[in-house]
N, C-alpha and C positions, 0 to 999 in steps of 0.2 A: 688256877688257870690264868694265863696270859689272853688278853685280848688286843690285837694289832687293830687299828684303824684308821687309813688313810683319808681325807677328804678334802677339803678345804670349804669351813663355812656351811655344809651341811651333807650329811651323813644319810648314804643308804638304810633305808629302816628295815632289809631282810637282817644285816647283820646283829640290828638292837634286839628285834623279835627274835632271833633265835636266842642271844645270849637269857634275854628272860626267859625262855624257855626253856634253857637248861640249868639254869639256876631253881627254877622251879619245877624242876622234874627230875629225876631220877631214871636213867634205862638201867634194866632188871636184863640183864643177856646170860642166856644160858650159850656155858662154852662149847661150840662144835667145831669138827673140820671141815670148815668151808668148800674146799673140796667137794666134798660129800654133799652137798648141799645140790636139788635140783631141785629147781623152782622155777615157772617163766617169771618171775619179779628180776631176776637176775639176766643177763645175755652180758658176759665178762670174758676176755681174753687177756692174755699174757703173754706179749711182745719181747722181741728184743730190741726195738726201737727208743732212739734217743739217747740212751744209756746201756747198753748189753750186760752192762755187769751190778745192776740193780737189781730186785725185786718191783715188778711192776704189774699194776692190773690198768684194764681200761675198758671200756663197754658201756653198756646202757643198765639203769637200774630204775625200773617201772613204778613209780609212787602209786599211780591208781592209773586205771582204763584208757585214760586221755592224757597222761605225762608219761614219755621217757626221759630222764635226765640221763645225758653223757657225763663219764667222769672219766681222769689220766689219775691214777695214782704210781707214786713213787717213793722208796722204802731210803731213808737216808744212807747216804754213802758211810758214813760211819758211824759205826755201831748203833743202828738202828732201832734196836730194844729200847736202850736207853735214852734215844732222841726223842723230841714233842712231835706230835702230829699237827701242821700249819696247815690250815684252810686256806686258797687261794680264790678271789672271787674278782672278775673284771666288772667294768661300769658300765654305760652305755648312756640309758639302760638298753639292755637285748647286746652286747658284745661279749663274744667269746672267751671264757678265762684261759682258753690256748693260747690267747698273745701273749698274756701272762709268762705262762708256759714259755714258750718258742721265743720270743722275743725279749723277756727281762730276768726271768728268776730258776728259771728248767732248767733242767740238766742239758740240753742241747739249743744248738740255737742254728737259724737256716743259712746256708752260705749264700752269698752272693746270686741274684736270680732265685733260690729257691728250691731249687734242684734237689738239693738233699741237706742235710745236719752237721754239724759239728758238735765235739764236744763242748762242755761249756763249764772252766773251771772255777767260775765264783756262783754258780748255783746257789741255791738258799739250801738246796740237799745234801753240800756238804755238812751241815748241821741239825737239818732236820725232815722228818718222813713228811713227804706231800702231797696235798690232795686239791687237784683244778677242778672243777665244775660248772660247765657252762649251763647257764640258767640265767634266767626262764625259759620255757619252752620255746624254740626258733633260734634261739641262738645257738652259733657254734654247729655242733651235732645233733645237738637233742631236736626231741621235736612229738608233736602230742596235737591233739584236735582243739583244745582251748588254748590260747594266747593268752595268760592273764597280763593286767591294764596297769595292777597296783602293786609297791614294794611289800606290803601285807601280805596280798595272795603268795606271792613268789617268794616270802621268807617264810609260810607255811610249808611251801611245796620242800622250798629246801630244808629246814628242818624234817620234815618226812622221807626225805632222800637220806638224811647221816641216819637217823633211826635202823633204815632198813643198810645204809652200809656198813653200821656197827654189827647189824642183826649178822651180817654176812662175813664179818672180817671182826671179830670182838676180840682179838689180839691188841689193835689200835685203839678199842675202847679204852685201854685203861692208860695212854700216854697222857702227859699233860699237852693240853689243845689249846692253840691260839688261832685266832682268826685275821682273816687279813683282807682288805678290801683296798681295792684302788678307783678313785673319779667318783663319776655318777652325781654331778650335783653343785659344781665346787661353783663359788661364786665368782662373778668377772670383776677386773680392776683395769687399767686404764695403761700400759707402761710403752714404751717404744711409738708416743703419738707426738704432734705437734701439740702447739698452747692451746687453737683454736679448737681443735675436735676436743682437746680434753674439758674444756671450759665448754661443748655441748652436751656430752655426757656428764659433767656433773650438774646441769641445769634440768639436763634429763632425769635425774636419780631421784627426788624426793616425789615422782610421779608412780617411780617405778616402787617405792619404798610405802607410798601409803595402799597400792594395789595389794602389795605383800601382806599387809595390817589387815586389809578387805575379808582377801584370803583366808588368813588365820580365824577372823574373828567369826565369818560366815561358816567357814567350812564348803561351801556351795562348790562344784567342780568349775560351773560358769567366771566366777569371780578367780577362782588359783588359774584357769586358761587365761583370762586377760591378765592377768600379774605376767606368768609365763610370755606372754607374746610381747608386751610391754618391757620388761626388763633384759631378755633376752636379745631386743633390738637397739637395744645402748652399746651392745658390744658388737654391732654390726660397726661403727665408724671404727672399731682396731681390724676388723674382718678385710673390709674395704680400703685397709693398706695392703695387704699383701701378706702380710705378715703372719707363721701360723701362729695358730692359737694353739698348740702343745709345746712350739720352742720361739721365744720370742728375738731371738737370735739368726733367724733363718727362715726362706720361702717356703723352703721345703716341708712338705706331709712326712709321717712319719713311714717308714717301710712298712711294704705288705707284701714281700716275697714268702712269708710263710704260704700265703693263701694255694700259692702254687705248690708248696709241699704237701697242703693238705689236700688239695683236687687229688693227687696220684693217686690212683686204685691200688696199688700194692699199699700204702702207707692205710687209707682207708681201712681196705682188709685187715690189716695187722692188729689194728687196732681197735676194729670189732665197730666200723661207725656204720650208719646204717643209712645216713640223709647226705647229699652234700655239705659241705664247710657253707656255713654265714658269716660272717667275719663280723656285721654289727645287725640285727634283725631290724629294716622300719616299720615292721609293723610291731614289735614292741616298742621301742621309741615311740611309732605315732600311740598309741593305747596308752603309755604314761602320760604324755603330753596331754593327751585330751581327757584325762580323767583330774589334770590338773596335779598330778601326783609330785612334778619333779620340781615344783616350788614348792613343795612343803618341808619346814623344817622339824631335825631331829636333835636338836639341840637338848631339850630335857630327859632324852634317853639318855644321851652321852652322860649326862650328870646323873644320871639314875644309876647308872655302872659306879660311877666316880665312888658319887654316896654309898655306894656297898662295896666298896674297896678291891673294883675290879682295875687294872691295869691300863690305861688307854694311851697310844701311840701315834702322835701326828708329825708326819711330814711333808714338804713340797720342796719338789724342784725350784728352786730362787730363777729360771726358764721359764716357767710353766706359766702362761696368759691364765688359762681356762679354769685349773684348780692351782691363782696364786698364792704365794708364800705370805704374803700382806691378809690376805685374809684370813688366811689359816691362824695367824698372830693373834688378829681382831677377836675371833669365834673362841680359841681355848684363852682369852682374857673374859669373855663373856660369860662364861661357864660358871652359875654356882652351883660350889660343893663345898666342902667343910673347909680345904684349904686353898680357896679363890684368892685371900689377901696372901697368904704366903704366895703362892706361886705367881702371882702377878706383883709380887716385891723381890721376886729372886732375879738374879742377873740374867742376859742373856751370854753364854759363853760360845769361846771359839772352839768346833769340836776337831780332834786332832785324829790323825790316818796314816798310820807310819810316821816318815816325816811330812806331812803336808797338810793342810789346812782343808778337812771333809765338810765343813759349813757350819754354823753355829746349833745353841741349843740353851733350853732352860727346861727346867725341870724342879716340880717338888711332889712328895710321896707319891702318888699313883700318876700322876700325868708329865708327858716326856711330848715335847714339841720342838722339831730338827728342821731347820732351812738349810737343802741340801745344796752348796757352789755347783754351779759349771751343769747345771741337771735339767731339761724340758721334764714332759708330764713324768712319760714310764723313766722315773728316775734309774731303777736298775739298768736298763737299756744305755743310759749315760755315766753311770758309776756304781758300773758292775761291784770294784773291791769296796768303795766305801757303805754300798747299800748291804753288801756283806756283812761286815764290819759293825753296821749299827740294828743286823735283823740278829746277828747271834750273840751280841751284847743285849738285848734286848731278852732274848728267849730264856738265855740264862740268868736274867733279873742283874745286869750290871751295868752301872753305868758310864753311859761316851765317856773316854777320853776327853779332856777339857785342853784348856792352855795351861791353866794354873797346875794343873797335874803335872803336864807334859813336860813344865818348867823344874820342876823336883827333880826329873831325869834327865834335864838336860837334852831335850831333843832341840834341833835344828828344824823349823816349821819353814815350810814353800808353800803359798797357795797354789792348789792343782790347776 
C-alpha cells in the first residue's frame, strides 16, 4: 500500500492512527451485493452529478448513534478495476473534504458564481477510484450529537467509517489504497515582510519554541493552549499585511462559489445530504484548539511508517504562507529512519512537466518531498496538470521526471 501525505511540519494524527490500524489489523469481508444490503447504518444514493459517466455513491454511513459521516465516492475514469482506491481527507480541522472535491482533485469543478459544474479534465480520477469524506462530525455534511475535540477521536471514527464502507462495497476492499491528507497543522514562516516585522517574529520565536517543549514534555491541555495562542500570534504580523495566508502572492481569499452549489436543494437531494453544507465547522476548530490538540506534533508516527517501509509523500506549494515549503524541507530533514543520512545527502532536483519546469524534488527509498512553482495552499487548484502528473507517478511507484533525465531526451524546459 501507498500512503500520500501532505502537511507541512506536522501531520494530522487521524491519518497515522488509521494507517496503524490497518497494518495491524486485518478486515475479514464476506462478499455480497451491496445492493442488496438493507441496513439504517447505510442512507447511500447514486447521482449523476459532477461526472455522469462514472460510477458514483454518496450519502451518509452511521458509525454509531451519535455519528453520521457523509461521503462522495467516485469509480476512476479508467479502468477502474485496476485503479487504487485514494482517500481524500481536508484539514481545518472541522473543513469539508468537498473542497477537496469541487475545488482541486474531482471530477467537476464549480463555474464561475457557483451556479452549477464543469467538467474537470486533470482530475486525480483519471487514474484513480475516489473516496472524499468529510469528518469529523459538523463538518461538510455529516453531522452527529458529539463533536469530538481530538485527532484520536476522529481517526477512530474514521477508521469505523471505511470498516463499515468496506463492509458495504468489498469490491474496493481489495485495491491497493493510498491515503491523502491536505493542511491541518503546517507551521508558519515569515516570506513577503519587511526587515523590521521579520526581526519581531524571530525575537518572538524562541518564546514560542520553548511553550512547544512545555507542551510536549507536560502533555497538560493548559500548557499546548498557551503554546497555540502564543505561536500562532507571530504569524499575526504576515496576517496584518494584507496578504493571504494560502497565496502569498495576492490579497485575495481563496474561492467559495462551491458553497453556493452546495446550498442548492436539487444538488442536496441528489446527493442524499441530509444537513446543510459547513464549509470549515468552529466548533470543531474551537474543540481542537482548546484541547490543545493542533500544537501537537506527529513527527514520530511519520517515521514509524518510514521504519516499516510504508511509502510517505510531501508536498507544498513554494505560495503557501500557512503550510510553507521551508518547513516542509526542515520537518522531512528531521525525520529519523533508517535512511535520514542518505536522504538528506541526496540532491534536490528540478522536477520536469512536459516541457516546463513543475518545481523541484529529492527523494530516497520510501520518502519523496516536491516544492510545487507557481502553487498557493490547494496546490491542484493551481496546477491542475502538474499535481496530475506527480499523484499518478506516485500511485504507480515511479518516479518525477528530473532534469538530468529530461536531459538524456533532450527536452527543451520553460519554467511555468
Amino acid at each position: 500500500m501507498g500512503f500520500i501525505i501532505k502537511s507541512s511540519g506536522k501531520f494530522s494524527y487521524q491519518f497515522i492512527i488509521f494507517v496503524i490500524l490497518i497494518v495491524c489489523c486485518f478486515l475479514t469481508i464476506e462478499i455480497i451485493d451491496a445492493a442488496a444490503i438493507k441496513d439504517p447504518t447505510y442512507n447511500i444514493v447514486s447521482s449523476k452529478l459532477c461526472d455522469p459517466n462514472v460510477k458514483q455513491y454518496s450519502g451518509y454511513i452511521k458509525i454509531n448513534q451519535f455519528t453520521n459521516i457523509f461521503f462522495w465516492f467516485f469509480e476512476s475514469r479508467k479502468n477502474p478495476k485496476d485503479s487504487p482506491l485514494t482517500l481524500w481527507l481536508n484539514g481545518g480541522p472541522g473543513c469539508s473534504s468537498m473542497v477537496g472535491l469541487i475545488q482541486e482533485v474531482g471530477p467537476c469543478r464549480t463555474i464561475a458564481g457557483g451556479t452549477d459544474v464543469e467538467n474537470h479534465p486533470e482530475s486525480w480520477i483519471e487514474v484513480s477510484n475516489m473516496l472524499f469524506i468529510d469528518q469529523p462530525v459538523d463538518a461538510g455534511f455529516s453531522f452527529g450529537d458529539r463533536i469530538v475535540s481530538t485527532t484520536e477521536q476522529s481517526s477512530l471514527n474514521l477508521y469505523d467509517f471505511l470498516q463499515k464502507f468496506f463492509e458495504k462495497f468489498p469490491e474496493y476492499s481489495k485495491m491497493k489504497f493510498h491515503i491523502f491528507g491536505e493542511s491541518f497543522g503546517g507551521h508558519y514562516n515569515g516570506p513577503a515582510l519587511n526587515s523590521s516585522e521579520i526581526a519581531v517574529m524571530r525575537s518572538e520565536l524562541p518564546g514560542c519554541e520553548q511553550l512547544i517543549d512545555n507542551c510536549y514534555a507536560t502533555g497538560e491541555a493548559l500548557d499546548c493552549i498557551a503554546a497555540e495562542g502564543t505561536c500562532m500570534n507571530i504569524s499575526s504580523h504576515y496576517i496584518d499585511s494584507g496578504l493571504s495566508v494560502y497565496d502569498v502572492r495576492t490579497t485575495a481569499d481563496l474561492p467559495l462559489d462551491y458553497q453556493v452549489y452546495f446550498a442548492k436543494p436539487e444538488v442536496m437531494s441528489a446527493i442524499g445530504a441530509q444537513k446543510s453544507f459547513t464549509n470549515c465547522s468552529l466548533n470543531v476548530y474551537a474543540g481542537f484548539y482548546l484541547q490543545g490538540d493542533m500544537i501537537q506534533s506527529h513527527k514520530t508516527d511519520v517515521e514509524y511508517l518510514l521504519n516499516r517501509g510504508f511509502p510517505v509523500l510531501i508536498y507544498n506549494g513554494d505560495a503557501d504562507f500557512i503550510c510553507n515549503w521551508f518547513s516542509g524541507m526542515t520537518f522531512v530533514k528531521s525525520l529519523i529512519w533508517t535512511y535520514q543520512s542518505e536522504f538528506n545527502n541526496s540532491s534536490m532536483k528540478k522536477w520536469i512537466v512536459g516541457n516546463n519546469f513543475g518545481g523541484e524534488t529529492m527523494s530516497y527509498d520510501k520518502l519523496t518531498f516536491v516544492r510545487v512553482y507557481e502553487a498557493g495552499h490547494e496546490v491542484p487548484l493551481y496546477q491542475p496538470t502538474n499535481s496530475l502528473d506527480m499523484f499518478t507517478k506516485w500511485i504507480n511507484n515511479e518516479a518525477l521526471t528530473t532534469e538530468s533525465e529530461s536531459k538524456k531526451r533532450g527536452i527543451n524546459k520553460r519554467k511555468i
